[in-house]
N, C-alpha and C positions, 0 to 999 in steps of 0.2 A: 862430332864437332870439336874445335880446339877447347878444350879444356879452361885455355886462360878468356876465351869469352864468356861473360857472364850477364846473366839476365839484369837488364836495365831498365825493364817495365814496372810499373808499378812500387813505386819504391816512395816513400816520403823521407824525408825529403826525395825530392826528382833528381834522376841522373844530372850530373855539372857537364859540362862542357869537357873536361879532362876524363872523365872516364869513358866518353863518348869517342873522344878521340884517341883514347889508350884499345877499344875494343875495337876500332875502326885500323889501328895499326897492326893489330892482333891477326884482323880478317886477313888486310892486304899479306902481309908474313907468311899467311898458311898458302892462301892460292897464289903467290909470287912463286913460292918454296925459296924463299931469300929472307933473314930478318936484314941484311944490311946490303942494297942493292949497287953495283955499279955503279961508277958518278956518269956513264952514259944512261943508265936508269933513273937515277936518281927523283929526276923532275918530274916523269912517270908516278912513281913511285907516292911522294909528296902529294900530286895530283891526286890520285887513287884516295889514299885517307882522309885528304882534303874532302874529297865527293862524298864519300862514302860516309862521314861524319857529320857530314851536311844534312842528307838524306834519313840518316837512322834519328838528328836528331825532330826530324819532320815527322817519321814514323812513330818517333816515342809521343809528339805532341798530338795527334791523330787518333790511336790506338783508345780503346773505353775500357775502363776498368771495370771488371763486375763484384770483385768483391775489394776488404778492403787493402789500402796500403802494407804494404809489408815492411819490416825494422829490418833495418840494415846489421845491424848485430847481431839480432836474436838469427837472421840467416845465415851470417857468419859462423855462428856457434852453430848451427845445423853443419856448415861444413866442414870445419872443423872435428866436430866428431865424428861424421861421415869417413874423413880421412883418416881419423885415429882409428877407427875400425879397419880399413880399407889397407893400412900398411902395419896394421898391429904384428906382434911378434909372438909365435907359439910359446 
């Protein structure tokens, strides 16, 4: 999976509207293989995240949590040191 998508479930506060549409621009980028398409694409292009940010944010209101909300920071610091690990230097 693209790496810059990140999980937008379960989160309290609830995903906004912008990072809905920043992972929905993510998707389109990876299965296009384009981040900046054609201006004959273009409107494609707009469409696609357009839909697709529509739909995830249906899916995120839908979706039942079983355990609780997860903090946005304290995840953050989980990846963050995942990647200090992950690129560390001998």
């Amino acid at each position: 999976m693209c790496r810059n998508i990140h999980v937008l479930h379960n989160f309290e506060p609830a995903a906004n509207h912008e990072e809905i549409e920043a992972a929905a621009l993510q998707y389109v980028r990876k299965i296009s293989g384009s981040t900046k398409p054609s201006k004959a694409n273009q409107e494609a292009f707009d469409r696609a995240v357009h839909e697709i940010a529509h739909i995830t944010q249906h899916l995120l209101e839908d979706l039942v949590a079983f355990g609780p909300p997860k903090d946005r920071e304290v995840e953050a610091a989980k990846a963050k040191e995942r990647s200090a690990k992950r690129f560390a230097t001998a």
